[in-house]
C-alpha positions in Angstrom: 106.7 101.2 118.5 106.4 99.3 115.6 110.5 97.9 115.6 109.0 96.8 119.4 105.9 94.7 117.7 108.1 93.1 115.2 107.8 89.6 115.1 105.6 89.6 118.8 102.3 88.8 119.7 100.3 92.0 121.7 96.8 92.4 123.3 94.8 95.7 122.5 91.9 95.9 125.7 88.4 97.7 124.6 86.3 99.0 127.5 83.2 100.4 127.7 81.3 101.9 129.9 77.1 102.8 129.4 75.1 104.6 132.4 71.4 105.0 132.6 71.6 108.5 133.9 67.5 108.2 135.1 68.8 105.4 137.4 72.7 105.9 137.5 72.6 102.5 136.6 76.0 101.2 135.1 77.3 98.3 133.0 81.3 98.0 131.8 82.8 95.5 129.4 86.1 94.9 128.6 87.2 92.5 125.5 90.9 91.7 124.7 91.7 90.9 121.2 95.1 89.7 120.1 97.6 90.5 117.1 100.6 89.2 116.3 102.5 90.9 113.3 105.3 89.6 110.6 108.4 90.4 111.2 109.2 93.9 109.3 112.7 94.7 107.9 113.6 98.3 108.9 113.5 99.2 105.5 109.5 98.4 105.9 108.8 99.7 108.7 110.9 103.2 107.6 108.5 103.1 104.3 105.4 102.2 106.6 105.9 105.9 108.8 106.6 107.4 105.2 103.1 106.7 104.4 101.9 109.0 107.6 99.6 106.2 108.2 100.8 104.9 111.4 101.0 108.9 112.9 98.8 109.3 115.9 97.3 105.4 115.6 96.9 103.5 118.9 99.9 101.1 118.6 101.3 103.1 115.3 99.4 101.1 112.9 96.2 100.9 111.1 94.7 97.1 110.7 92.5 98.1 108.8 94.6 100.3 106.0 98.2 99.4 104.7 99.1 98.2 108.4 97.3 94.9 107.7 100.1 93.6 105.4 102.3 93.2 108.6 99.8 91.2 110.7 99.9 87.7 110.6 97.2 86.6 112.7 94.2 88.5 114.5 92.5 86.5 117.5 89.1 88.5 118.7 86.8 91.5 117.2 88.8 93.5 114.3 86.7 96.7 115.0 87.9 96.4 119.0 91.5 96.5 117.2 90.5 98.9 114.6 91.8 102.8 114.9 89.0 105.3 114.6 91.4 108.1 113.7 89.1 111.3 111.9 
């Protein structure tokens, strides 16, 4: 996954959904953010998985740990991007 984000530009799409359930009333959102990451040597990315920080991410990185080294630019909400991984 991450030899495929090298160097590229991606879109990571965060949906909600609430429902009233008195009145089964519903209201969805959806908001695209974009990253576009560095380009990563093997070597890096090899030392990256090493870490076990990109195991079982969304995407196989963490923006918000040692995966932000590789991102070059963020367009939209961080936390949308952000991997909730407890």
């Amino acid at each position: 996954m991450l030899k495929q984000l090298s160097g590229k530009r991606h879109s990571v799409i965060t949906g909600f959904t609430i429902i009233d359930t008195k009145t089964g009333k519903r209201l969805s959102r959806a908001v695209e953010s974009r990253v576009s990451f560095t380009k990563m040597t093997s070597r890096e990315i090899a030392a990256y998985v090493k870490t076990g920080e990109p195991l079982e991410r969304g995407g196989g990185y963490a923006i918000q740990d040692r995966g932000s080294v590789f991102i070059k630019k963020m367009e939209g909400d961080f936390f949308g991007v952000m991997d909730y991984n407890l």
